[in-house]
C-alpha positions in Angstrom: 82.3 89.7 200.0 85.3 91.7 199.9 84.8 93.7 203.3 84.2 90.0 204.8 87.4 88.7 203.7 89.4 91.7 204.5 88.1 91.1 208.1 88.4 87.3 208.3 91.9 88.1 207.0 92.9 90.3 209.8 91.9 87.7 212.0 93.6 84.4 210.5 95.6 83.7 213.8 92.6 82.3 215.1 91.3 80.7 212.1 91.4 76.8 212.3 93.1 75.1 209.5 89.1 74.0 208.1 88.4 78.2 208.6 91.5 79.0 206.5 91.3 76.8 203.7 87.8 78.1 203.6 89.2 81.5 203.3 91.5 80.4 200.5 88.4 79.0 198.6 86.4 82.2 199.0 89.6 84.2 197.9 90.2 82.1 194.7 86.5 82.0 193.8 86.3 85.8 193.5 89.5 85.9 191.6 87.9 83.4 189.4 85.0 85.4 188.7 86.9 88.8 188.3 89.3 87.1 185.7 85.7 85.5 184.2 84.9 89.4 183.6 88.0 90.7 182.4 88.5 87.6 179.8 84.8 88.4 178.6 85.2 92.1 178.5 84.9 93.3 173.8 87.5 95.6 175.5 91.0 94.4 175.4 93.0 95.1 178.4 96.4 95.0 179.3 97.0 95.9 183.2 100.8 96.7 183.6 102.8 97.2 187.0 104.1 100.5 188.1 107.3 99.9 185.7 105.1 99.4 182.1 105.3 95.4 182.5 103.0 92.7 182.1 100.5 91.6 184.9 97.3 90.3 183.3 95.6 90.6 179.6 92.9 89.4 178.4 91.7 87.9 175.1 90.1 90.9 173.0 93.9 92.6 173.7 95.1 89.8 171.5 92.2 90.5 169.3 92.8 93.9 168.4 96.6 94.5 168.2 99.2 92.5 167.0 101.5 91.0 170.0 104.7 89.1 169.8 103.6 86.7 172.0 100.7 84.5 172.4 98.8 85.5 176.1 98.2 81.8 176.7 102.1 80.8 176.4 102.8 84.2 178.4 101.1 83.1 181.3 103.5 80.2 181.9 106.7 81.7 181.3 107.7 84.4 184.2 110.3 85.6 182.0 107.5 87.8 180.0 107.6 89.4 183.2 110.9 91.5 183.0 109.5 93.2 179.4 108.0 96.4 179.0 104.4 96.0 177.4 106.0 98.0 174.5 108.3 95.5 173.9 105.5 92.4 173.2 103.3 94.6 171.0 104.1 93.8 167.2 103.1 97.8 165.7 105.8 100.3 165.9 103.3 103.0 166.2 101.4 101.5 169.0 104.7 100.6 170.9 105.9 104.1 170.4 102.7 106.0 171.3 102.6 103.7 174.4 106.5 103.9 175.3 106.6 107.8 174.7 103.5 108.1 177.0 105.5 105.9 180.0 108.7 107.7 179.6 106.8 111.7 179.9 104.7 109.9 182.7 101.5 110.6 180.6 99.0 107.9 181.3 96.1 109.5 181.1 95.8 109.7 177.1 94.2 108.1 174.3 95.2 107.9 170.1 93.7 106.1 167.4 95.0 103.7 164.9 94.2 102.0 162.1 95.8 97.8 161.9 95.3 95.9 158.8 93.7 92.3 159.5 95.3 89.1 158.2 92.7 89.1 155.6 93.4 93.1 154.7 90.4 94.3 156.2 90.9 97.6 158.1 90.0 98.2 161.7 90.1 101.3 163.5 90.7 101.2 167.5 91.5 103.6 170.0 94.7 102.7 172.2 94.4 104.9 176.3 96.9 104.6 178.2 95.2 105.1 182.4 96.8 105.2 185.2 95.7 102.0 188.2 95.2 103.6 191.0 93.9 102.0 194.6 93.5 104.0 198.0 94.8 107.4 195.3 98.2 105.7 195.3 99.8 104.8 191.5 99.9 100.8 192.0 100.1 100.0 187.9 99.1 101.4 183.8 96.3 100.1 182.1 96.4 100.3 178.6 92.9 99.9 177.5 92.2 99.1 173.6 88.2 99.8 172.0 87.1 98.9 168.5 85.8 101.5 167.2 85.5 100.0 163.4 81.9 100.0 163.6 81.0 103.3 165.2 83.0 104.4 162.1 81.3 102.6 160.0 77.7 103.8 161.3 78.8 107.0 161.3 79.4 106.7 157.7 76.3 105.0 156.7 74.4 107.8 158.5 76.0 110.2 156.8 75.1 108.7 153.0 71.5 108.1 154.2 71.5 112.0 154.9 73.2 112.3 151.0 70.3 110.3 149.7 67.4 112.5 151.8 69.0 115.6 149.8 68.8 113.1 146.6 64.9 115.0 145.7 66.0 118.5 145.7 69.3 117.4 143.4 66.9 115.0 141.2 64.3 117.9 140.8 67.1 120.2 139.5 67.9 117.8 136.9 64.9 117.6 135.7 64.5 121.3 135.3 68.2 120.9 133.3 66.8 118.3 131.1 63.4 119.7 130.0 64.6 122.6 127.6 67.5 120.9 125.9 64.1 118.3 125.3 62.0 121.1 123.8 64.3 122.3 121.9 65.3 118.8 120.1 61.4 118.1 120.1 61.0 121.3 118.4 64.0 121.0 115.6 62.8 117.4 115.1 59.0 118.7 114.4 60.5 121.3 111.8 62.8 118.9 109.7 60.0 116.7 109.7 57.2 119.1 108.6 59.8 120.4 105.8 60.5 117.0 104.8 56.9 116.0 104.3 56.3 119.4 102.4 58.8 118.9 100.2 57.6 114.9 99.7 54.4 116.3 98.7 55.0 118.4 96.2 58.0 117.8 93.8 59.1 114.8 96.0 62.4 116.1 96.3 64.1 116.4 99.6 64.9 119.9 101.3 68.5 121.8 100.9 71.2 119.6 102.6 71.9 122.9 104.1 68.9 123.3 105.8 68.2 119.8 107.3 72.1 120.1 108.8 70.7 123.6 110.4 68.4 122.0 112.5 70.3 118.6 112.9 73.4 120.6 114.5 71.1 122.2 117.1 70.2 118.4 117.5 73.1 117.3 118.3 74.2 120.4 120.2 71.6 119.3 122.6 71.6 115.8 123.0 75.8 116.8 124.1 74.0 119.2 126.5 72.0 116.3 127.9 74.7 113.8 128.2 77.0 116.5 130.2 74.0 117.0 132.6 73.8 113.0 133.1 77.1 112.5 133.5 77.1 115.4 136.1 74.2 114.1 138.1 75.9 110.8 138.5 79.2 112.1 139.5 77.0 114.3 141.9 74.8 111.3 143.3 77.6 108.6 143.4 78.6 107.5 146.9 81.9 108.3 148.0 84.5 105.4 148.2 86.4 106.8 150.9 89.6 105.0 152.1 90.6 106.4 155.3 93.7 105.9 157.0 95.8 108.2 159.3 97.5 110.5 157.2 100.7 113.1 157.5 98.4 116.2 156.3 101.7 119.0 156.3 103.8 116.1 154.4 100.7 116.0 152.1 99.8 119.6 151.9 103.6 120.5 150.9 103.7 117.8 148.3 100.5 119.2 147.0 101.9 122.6 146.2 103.9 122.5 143.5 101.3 121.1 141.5 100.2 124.5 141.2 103.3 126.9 140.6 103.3 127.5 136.9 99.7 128.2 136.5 100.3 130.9 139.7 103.4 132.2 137.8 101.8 132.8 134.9 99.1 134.6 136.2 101.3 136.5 139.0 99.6 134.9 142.2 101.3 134.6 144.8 100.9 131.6 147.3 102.0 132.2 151.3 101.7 129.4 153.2 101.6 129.5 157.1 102.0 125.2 158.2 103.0 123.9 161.5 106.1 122.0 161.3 104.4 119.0 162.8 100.8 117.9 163.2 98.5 114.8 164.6 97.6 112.3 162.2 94.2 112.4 160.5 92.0 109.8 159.2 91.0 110.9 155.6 91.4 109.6 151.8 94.9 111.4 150.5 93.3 111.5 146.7 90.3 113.0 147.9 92.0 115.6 150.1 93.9 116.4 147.4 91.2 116.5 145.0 89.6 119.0 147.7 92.8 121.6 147.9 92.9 121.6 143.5 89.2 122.8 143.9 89.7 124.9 146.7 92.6 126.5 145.3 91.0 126.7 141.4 88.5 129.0 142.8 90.7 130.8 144.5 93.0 131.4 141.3 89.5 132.2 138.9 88.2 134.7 141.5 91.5 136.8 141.6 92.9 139.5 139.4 96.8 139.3 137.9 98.9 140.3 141.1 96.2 138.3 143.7 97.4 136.8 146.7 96.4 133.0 148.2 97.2 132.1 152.1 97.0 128.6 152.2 97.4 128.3 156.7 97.1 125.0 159.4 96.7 124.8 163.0 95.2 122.7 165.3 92.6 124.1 167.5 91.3 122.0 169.9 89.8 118.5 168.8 89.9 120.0 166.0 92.8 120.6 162.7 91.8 123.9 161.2 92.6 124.5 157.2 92.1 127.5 155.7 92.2 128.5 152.3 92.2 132.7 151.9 92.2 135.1 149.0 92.0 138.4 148.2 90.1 138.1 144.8 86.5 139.3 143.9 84.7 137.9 146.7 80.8 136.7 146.7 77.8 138.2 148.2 75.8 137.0 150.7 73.0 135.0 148.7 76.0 133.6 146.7 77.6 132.7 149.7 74.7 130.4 151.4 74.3 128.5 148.1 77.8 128.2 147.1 77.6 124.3 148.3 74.7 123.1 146.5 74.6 121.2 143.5 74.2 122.8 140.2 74.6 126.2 141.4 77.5 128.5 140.2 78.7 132.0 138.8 81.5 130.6 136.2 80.3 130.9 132.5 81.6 127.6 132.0 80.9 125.8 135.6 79.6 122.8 136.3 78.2 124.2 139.6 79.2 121.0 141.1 83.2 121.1 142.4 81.9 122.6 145.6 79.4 120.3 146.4 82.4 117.5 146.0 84.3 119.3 148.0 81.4 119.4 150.7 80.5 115.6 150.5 84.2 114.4 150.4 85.0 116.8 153.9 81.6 115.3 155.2 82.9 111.8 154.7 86.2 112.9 156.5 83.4 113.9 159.5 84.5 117.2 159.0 83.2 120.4 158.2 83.9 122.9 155.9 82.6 126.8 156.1 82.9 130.3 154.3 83.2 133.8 154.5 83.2 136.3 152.4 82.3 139.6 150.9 82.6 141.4 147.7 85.9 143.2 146.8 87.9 141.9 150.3 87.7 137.9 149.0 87.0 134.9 150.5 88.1 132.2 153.2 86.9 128.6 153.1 87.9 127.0 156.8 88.2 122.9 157.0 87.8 121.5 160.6 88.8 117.9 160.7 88.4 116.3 164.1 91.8 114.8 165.5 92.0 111.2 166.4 93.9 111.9 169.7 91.8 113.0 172.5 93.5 114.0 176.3 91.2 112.6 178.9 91.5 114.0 182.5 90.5 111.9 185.2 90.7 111.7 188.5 93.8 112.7 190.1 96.2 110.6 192.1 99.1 110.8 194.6 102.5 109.0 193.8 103.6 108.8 197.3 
């Protein structure tokens, strides 16, 4: 349809008036129908001239991100016209990451962000900012806007069915846990009993206080056993309630560090750290990071020696920003090192044997990853990748002239 109007068009000097109204039907009929798919596009659209201003948007644009105006009162006032696309949108971040991208010419880009809803809800969506291009000449931006709460949220679901699948092993370590501290009550019950019923029989006179309250400790010694297992399995099984926004992670690494000064002073540790002065915003829980460094850097701090040195480093690499946590202390062997995650499982007299896997499911949750190396006497390095919300897209290249 488009190749016959361009032709008609070339030729409307010989068009009768009938011809050329005809024309002007056609025209405004596939204008019709290409606003029709641009209004009922789930992606919001806002198609900009070569100077960042307004042409067209359509509905799931007003959807996503706040705007200053409302699209339907826009579309009758040419005024909105002589604004920068910035200038409508109603987020300081989105304006900015859209304004610095116009001023450096960088329209070929993409960030995500996370708006609250009217009703508090939080929605993730990724803002790209694409260059309009027609016979590989610039003629306008497009700055494209995707939902992308629900990907999220599958992605999260997907990753606590895959907790749950691992629920058997965890369940059938527990039950190993819980069957001697059993025996051993079942035992100590059986003897109190049998000495009570002795005693009952002959002189009817109960046994030394001092002997029931031997076996009654190791009782009750047991039964604290079994709750501390309980309470561990549940801490171990319980889904993660992770509320993820995008974060400052240097800001929130720095603050993070004094925390743990004067147990490093006491013990003569030294902490270097090697951080970026900047870095792109993640999308992760700032208690539970935080609650992932104190663990990381605990066993750091129990595997060293008085005089031990920590490197806490950052850098982005990549998609990717890359955390590592370094020390020089005893290190772990290679069958210590492949289990180190799993629940239950540790080398600390007093250990739970379940920090580690915390610290596994919470960078999980973050759609992370989190790794180790090691080796006995030369320490140990456990590397965090989080993926970064930004992505650069390269597409097809265009002339400006």
């Amino acid at each position: 349809m488009r190749g016959f109007v361009r032709r008609v068009s070339q030729k409307i000097s010989k068009l009768s008036p009938e011809q050329v109204e005809q024309l002007i039907d056609i025209i405004n009929s596939e204008n019709e129908t290409l606003d029709a798919v641009i209004e009922s596009l789930s992606t919001g659209l806002l198609i900009c001239d070569v100077n960042w201003c307004l042409l067209q948007a359509n509905k799931a644009a007003e959807r996503y991100i706040p705007l200053k105006i409302r699209l339907a009162d826009w579309r009758y006032n040419e005024n909105r016209l002589e604004q920068n696309v910035w200038q409508i949108i109603d987020d300081a971040d989105i304006a900015s990451f859209i304004k610095n991208n116009a001023e450096r010419e960088k329209n070929n880009s993409s960030e995500e962000f996370t708006i609250e809803t009217s009703g508090g809800a939080k929605r993730f969506i990724v803002i790209s900012t694409l260059p309009l291009v027609r016979e590989r000449k610039l003629i306008g931006n497009i700055v494209k806007i995707d939902d992308v709460t629900d990907k999220k949220n599958q992605d999260t679901l997907l990753r606590r069915m895959e907790n749950l699948a691992s629920l058997t092993n965890l369940a059938a370590s527990v039950a190993h846990e819980i069957k001697n501290p059993l025996g051993s009550i079942s035992i100590h019950i059986q003897l109190i009993q049998k000495a009570v019923s002795k005693s009952r029989s002959s002189d009817q006179k109960l046994p030394d206080e001092k002997f029931i309250e031997k076996y009654l400790q190791v009782v009750n010694e047991e039964i604290e056993r079994l709750n501390k297992i309980i309470v561990d399995f549940l801490f171990a099984v319980r889904p993660i309630s992770a509320s993820l926004e995008l974060t400052d992670v240097i800001s929130l690494i720095k603050s993070f560090i004094p925390f743990f000064e004067p147990e490093l002073e006491e013990q003569h540790i030294s902490l270097e750290t090697q951080l970026p002065d900047a870095a792109p915003k993640l999308n992760i829980d700032q208690k539970l990071f935080k609650q992932v460094l104190i663990n990381l850097v605990q066993n750091a701090i129990a595997a060293l020696n008085e005089g031990g040195r920590i490197l806490l480093s950052a850098k982005t690499t990549n998609d990717f920003f890359v955390i590592r946590v370094a020390d020089n202390g005893i290190g772990m062997d290679e069958e210590t090192v492949h289990r180190v995650f799993e629940p239950y499982f540790t080398t600390k007299a007093a250990g739970t044997g379940l920090g580690l896997t915390m610290v596994y499911k919470i960078i999980k949750e973050f759609s992370g990853d989190i790794t180790v190396q090691s080796y006995p006497g030369e320490g140990t390095i456990f590397t965090i990748s989080l993926p970064i919300p930004q992505k650069e897209k390269r597409l097809l290249e265009y002339s400006a002239d």
